[in-house]
C-alpha positions in Angstrom: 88.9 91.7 84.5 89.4 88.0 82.9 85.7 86.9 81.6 85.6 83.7 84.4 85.5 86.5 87.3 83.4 89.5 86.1 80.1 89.0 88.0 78.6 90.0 91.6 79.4 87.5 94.1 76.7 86.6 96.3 77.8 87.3 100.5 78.7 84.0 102.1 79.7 82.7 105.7 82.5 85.6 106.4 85.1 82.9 107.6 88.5 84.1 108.8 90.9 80.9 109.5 93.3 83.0 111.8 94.7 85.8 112.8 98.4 87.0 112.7 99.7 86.4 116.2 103.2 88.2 115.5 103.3 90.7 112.6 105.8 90.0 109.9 108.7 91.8 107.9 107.4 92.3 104.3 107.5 90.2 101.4 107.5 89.9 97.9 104.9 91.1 95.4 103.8 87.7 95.6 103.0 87.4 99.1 106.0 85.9 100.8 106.4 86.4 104.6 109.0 85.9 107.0 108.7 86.0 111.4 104.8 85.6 111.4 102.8 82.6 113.0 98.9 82.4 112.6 97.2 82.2 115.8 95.3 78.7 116.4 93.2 80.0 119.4 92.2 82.7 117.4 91.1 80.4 114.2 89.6 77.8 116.3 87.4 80.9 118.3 85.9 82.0 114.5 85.5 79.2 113.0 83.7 77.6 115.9 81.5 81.2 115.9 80.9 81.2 112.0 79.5 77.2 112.4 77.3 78.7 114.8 75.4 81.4 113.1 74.1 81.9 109.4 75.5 82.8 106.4 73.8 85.9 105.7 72.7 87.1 109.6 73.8 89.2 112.5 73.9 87.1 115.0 71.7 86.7 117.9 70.3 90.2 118.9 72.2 91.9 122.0 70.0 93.9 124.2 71.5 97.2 125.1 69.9 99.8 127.7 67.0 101.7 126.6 68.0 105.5 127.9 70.4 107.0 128.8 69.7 106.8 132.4 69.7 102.8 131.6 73.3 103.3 130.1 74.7 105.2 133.1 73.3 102.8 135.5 74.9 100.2 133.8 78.2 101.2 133.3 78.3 102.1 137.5 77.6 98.4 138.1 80.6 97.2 135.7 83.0 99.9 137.3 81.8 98.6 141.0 82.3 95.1 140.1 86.0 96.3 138.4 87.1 98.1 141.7 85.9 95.2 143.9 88.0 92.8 141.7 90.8 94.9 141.9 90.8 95.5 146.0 89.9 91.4 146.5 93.2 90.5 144.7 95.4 93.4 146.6 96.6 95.0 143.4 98.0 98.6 143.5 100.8 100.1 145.1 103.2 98.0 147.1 103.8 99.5 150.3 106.9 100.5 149.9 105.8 102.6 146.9 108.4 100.9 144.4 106.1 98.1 142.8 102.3 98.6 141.1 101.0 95.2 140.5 97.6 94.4 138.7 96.0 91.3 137.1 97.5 88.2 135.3 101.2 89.0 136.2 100.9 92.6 135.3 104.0 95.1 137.1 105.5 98.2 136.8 108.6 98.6 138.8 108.0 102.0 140.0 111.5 102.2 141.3 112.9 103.0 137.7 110.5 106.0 137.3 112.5 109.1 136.7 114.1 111.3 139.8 111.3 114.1 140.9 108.2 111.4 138.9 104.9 112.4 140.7 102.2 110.3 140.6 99.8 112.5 140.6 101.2 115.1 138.2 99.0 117.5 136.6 96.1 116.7 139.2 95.1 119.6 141.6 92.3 119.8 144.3 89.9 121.0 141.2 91.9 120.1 137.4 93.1 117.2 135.8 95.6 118.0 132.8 94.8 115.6 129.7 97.6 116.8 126.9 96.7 115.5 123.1 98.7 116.3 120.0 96.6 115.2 117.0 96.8 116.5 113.3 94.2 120.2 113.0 96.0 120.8 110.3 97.4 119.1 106.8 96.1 115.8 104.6 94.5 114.3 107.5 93.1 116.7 109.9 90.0 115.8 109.8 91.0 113.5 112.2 91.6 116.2 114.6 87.5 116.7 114.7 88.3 113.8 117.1 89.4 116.5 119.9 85.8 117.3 119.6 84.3 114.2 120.8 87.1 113.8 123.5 86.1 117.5 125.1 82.9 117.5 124.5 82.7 114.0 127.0 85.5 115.3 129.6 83.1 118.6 129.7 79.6 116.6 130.0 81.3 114.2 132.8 83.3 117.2 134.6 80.3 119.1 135.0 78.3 116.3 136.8 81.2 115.6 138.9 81.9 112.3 137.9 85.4 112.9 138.2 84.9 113.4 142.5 87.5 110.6 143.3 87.4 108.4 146.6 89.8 111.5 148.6 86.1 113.9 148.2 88.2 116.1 145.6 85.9 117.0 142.5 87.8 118.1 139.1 86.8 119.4 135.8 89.8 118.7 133.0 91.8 120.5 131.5 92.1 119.2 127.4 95.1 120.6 126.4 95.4 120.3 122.5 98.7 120.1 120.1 98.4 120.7 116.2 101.3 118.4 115.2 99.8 117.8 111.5 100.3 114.0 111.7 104.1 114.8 111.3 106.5 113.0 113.6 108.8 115.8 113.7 106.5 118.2 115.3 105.0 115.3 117.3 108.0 114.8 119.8 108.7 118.1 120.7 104.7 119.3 121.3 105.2 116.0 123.7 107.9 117.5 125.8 106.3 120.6 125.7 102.5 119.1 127.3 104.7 116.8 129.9 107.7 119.2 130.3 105.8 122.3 130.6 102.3 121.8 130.9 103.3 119.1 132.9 100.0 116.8 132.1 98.6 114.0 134.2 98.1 112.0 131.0 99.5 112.3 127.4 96.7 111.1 124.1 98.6 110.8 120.5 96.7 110.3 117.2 98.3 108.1 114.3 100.9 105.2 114.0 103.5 107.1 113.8 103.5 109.8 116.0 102.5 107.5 118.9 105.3 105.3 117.9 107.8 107.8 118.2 106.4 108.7 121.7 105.5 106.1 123.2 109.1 105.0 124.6 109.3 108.7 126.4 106.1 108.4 128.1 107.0 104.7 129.2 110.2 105.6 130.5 109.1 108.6 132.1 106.2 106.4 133.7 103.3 109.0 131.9 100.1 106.9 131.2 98.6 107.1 127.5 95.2 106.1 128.2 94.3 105.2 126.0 96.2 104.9 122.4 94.4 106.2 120.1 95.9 104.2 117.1 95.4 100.7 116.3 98.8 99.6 115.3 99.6 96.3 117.0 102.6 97.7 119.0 100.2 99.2 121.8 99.5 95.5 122.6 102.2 95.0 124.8 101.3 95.3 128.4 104.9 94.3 129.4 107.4 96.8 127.4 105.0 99.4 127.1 102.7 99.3 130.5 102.1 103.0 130.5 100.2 102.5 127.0 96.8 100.7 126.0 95.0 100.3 123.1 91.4 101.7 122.5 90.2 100.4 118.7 90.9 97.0 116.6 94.6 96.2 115.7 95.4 97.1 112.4 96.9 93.7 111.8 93.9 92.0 113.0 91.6 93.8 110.3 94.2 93.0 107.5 94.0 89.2 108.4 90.0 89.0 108.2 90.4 90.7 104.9 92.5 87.8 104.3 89.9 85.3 105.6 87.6 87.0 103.9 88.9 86.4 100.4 90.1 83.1 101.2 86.3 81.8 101.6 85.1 83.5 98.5 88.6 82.3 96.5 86.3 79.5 94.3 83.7 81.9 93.4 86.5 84.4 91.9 87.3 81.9 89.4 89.7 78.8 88.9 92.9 80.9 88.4 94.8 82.8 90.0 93.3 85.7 92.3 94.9 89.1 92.3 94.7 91.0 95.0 95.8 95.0 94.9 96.2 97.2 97.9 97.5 100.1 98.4 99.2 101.3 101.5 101.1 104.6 103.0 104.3 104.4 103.3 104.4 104.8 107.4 103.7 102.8 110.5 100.3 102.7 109.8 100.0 101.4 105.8 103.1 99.0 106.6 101.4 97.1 109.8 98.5 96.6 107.3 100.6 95.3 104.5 103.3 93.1 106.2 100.1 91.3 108.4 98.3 90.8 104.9 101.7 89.4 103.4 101.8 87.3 106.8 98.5 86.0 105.9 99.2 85.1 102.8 102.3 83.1 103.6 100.7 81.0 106.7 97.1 80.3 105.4 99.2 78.7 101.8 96.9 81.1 100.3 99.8 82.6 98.5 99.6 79.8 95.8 95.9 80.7 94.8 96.7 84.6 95.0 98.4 87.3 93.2 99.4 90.1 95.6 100.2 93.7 94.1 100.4 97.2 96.0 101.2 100.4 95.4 102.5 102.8 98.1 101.6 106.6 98.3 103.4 109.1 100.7 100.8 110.6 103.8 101.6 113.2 102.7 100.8 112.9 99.3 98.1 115.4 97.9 96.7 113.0 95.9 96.5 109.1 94.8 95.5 109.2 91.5 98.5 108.0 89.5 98.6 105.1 92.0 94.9 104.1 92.1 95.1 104.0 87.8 98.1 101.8 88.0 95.9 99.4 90.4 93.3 100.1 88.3 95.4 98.3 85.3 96.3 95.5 87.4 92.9 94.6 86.6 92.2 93.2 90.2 89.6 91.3 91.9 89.7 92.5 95.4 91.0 95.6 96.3 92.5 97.1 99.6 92.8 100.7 100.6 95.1 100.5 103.7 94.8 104.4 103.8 93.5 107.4 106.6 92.5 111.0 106.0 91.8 112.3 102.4 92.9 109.1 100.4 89.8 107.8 102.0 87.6 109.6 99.9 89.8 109.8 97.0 90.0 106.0 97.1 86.2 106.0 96.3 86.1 108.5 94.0 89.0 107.3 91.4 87.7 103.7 91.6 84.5 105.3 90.3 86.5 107.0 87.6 88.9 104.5 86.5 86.1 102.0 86.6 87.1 99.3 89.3 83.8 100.5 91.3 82.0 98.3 88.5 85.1 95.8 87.8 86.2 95.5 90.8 83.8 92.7 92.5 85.5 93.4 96.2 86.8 97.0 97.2 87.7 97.0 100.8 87.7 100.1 102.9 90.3 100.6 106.0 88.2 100.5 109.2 89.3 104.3 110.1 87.6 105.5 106.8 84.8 104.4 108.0 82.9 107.1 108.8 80.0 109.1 106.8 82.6 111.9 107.1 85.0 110.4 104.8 82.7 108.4 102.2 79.4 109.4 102.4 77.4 111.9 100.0 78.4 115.3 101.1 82.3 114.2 100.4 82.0 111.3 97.5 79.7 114.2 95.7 76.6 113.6 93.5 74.1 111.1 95.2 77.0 109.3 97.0 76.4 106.0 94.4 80.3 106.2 94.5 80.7 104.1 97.5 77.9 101.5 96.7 79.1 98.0 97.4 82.4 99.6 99.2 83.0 96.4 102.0 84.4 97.3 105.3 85.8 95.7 108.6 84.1 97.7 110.6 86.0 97.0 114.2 82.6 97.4 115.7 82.3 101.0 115.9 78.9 102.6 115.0 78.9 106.0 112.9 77.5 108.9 114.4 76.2 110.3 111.5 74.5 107.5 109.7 70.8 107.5 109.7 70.7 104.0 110.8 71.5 105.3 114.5 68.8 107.9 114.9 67.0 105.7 117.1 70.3 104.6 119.2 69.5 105.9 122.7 73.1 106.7 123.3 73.8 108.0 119.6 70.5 110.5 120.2 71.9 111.6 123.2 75.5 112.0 122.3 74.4 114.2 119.5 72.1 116.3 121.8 75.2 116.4 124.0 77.3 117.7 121.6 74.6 120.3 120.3 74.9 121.7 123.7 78.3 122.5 123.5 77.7 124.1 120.1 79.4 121.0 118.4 77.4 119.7 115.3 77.6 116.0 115.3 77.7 116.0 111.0 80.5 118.6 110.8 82.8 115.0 110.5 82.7 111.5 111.6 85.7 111.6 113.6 83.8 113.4 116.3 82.2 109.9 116.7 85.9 108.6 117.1 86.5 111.0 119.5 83.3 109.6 121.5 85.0 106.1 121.3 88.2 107.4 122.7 87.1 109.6 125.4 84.4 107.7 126.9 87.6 105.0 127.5 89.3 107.4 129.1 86.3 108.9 131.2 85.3 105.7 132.5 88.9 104.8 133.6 89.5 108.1 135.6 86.1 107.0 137.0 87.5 103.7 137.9 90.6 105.4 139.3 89.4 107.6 141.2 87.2 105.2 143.1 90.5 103.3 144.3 92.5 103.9 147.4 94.6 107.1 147.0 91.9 108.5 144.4 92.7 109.8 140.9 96.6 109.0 140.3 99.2 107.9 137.5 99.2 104.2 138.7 95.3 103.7 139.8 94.4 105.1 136.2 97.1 102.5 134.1 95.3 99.8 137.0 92.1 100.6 136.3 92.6 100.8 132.5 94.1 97.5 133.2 91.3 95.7 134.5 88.6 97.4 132.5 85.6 94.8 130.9 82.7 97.2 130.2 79.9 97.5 127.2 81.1 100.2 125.2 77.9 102.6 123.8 79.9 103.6 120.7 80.2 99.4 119.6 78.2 97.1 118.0 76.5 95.0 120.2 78.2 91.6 121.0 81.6 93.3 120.8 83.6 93.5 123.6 85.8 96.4 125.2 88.4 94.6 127.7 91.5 94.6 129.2 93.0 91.7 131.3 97.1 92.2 132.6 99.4 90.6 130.9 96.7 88.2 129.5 94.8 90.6 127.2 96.4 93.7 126.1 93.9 94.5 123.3 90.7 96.3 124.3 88.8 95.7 120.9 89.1 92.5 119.5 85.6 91.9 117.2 84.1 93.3 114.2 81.6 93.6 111.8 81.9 93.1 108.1 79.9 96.0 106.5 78.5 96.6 103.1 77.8 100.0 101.7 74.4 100.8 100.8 74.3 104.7 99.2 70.3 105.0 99.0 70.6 104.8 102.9 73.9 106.1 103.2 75.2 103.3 105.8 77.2 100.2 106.3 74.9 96.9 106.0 76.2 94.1 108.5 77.0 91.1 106.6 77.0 87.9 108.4 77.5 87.3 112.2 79.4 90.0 114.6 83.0 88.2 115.6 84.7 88.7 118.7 87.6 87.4 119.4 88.3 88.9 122.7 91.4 87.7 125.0 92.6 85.6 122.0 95.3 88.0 120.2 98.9 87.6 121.0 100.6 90.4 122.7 103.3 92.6 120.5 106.2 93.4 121.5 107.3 95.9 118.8 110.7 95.5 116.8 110.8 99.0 114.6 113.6 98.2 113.1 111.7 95.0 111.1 108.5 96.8 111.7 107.7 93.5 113.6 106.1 92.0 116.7 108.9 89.5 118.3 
């Protein structure tokens, strides 16, 4: 670390000057980007917000409900007022059966669905199949803890018969779970097997790339995927892909406030140039990180102040040692772990061994390592001091395990929920990203079924559609929406967090940002691992 940068930087407005609207090819070490734009509505929205609040608060407080009761009462108003907009404005099923229509230009031509499609496939007078394929096994199966949080909700809501739909039938689900180890090849063909065999009424993937090679299938084969559990940018695209939503923060949209991010602090890094090291798997999800990062750079012109190094690692890969140490003799000022799963942790812990926890002045951690499961104590080892001063952006979500929640009425409940299905809430944070998943999809078959016809394929992808609600498992003053064709992302705000290990839990820094209804749609060019 040159002598001009090697001291603590004091936390400043948190200002992000845009966000990448379409995702770019890669560029060079340097930062170079081709095919990417920065959005203006989206830098006009957060700059506008951070001139509003101060530089080292949260915001305006946000009440939330008090009890669960309070919660549930709340959530029926927001589904009420969701069905009524939805039957005011005549959207469903055309008449003639061959056209679903929905807000702000949204359509499916039902007519192209395959021979022998049902619309209610996998829905009896008493089920509902939900198929999932999701990694139990391999470097990042702790993300398959998430199946915990999703069952343990379709249970809880089954049971009280939430899932009666507007025909008087009343259905428990059916969770049907795939171990396809966060390998694509395994992926597909656990897919035909939950819509070919089990024939399911909807179909849940885990990770960039398994949902990327999938989602095509289900699309064509008119199979809702509500909602997508991964945050690459390519579920944002309400017109190619209607059959998929989103359900957490675009990937690219974190990478750019990390950009933001360092762009405000660039002066008090030091007058020359700023290196930035990341590194990033070599898949769907690492590469939407990087290329949006490179994107940044080249739009914002902050490529002339900033030296951009990665290294890659395979998913796969049992380990990311050789490729932290070569970061680690970069000698970098900020650093970005575009990881998932085990490189999580291992992130922390070989920054605390090759010294860039002390050199290092900003360490950023990837929004899906998040979690207590992945960083805290019990995995970092000792008294958890590993992950002091770790930064995060956060994409709202709050972490079922951290202390700082014990007091959260829905948290306490969600835990005492889980207890009473034998599931311990601390066995992995990922049961908390379950709980942000599944209460999506729970709240959409709720809004479903409450339409004319009841529970089907179409009123599910309508209601998913159309969905504005508060979300228990976010941050207050971020939003959880879908619009049509207008909005396609359902999380579009975030917190920036700080690590504090005596408390073991991310510190907000500065004001929440949401950016709802201002991201660009994607539709997704694999080939140039692109939105176009």
């Amino acid at each position: 670390m040159r002598g001009s940068r090697i001291r603590l930087l004091a936390v400043g407005v948190l200002g992000v000057l845009g966000v990448v609207a379409a995702s770019a090819c890669g560029g060079d070490s340097g930062g170079s980007a081709t095919g990417a734009t920065v959005d203006q509505g989206i830098q006009e929205g957060v700059q506008g917000a951070l001139s509003e609040t101060a530089t080292t608060g949260t915001g305006d407080p946000v009440d939330e409900p008090q009890s669960i009761d309070e919660w549930e009462a709340l959530w029926a108003e927001e589904r009420d007022a969701i069905v009524r907009r939805i039957q005011e404005n005549g959207w469903g099923v055309s008449p003639d059966g061959a056209t679903l229509t929905g807000p702000e230009g949204f359509t499916i031509d039902l007519a192209a669905c395959p021979a022998g499609w049902s619309d209610t496939e996998g829905v009896t007078d008493t089920i509902v199949k939900i198929g999932q394929t999701l990694p139990l096994s391999g470097p990042v199966a702790d993300y398959g803890f998430e199946a915990k949080g999703i069952g343990a909700l379709l249970e809880h809501y089954g049971a009280a018969g939430a899932f009666t739909d507007s025909t008087g039938k009343a259905r428990t689900a059916e969770y049907i779970i795939k171990d396809d180890a966060y390998d694509t090849a395994r992926t597909i063909p656990l897919v035909d097997e939950l819509i070919d065999s089990h024939k399911v009424f909807n179909v849940l993937t885990l990770g960039s790339p398994p949902t990327l090679k999938t989602y095509d299938k289900l699309n064509q084969r008119c199979i809702p995927q509500v909602p997508g559990m991964p945050g690459h940018p390519a579920l944002g695209d309400p017109v190619g892909h209607p059959w998929t939503t989103t359900s957490i923060m675009a990937y690219n949209t974190e990478a750019v406030l990390w950009g933001g991010f360092i762009e405000q602090h660039l002066d008090e890094l030091g007058d020359g140039p700023v290196k930035v090291a990341s590194l990033y798997l070599t898949n769907d999800f690492g590469t939407a990180y990087d290329s949006a990062f490179r994107a940044y750079l080249g739009d914002s012109g902050l490529a002339e102040r900033v030296e951009y190094v990665s290294q890659s690692v395979e998913a796969s890969a049992p380990t990311i040692k050789d490729a932290m140490t070569t970061i680690a003799a970069e000698d970098p000022d900020v650093f970005l772990a575009m990881t998932t799963g085990t490189a999580c942790t291992q992130a922390v812990t070989e920054a605390a061994e090759n010294g860039m926890k002390d050199a290092v002045p900003y360490k950023f951690m990837s929004s899906v390592c998040k979690g207590s499961g992945f960083i805290g104590k019990d995995k970092v080892g000792g008294d958890g001091s590993a992950t002091e001063g770790w930064w995060v952006v956060g994409g709202g979500v709050k972490d079922l395990q951290s202390p700082a929640y014990d007091d959260d009425p829905y948290i306490a409940w969600a835990r005492e929920m889980l207890a009473s299905q034998g599931i311990d809430h601390k066995a992995s944070g990922s049961i908390g990203l379950g709980l942000v998943h599944g209460w999506v999809m729970a709240q959409a078959m709720q809004i479903a079924g409450e339409l004319d016809g009841g529970l089907t394929r179409t009123n599910l992808i309508l209601a998913a559609r159309s969905m504005d609600m508060t979300h228990p498992m976010l941050l207050p003053g971020v939003g959880l929406n879908l619009n049509g064709n207008a909005d396609a992302y359902f999380v579009e705000g975030s917190e920036f967090g700080r690590y504090d290990a005596a408390t073991q839990n991310w510190v907000p820094q500065g004001a929440i940002i949401d950016l709802s209804g201002r991201s660009a749609n994607c539709s997704w060019d694999q080939a140039r691992s692109a939105c176009s």
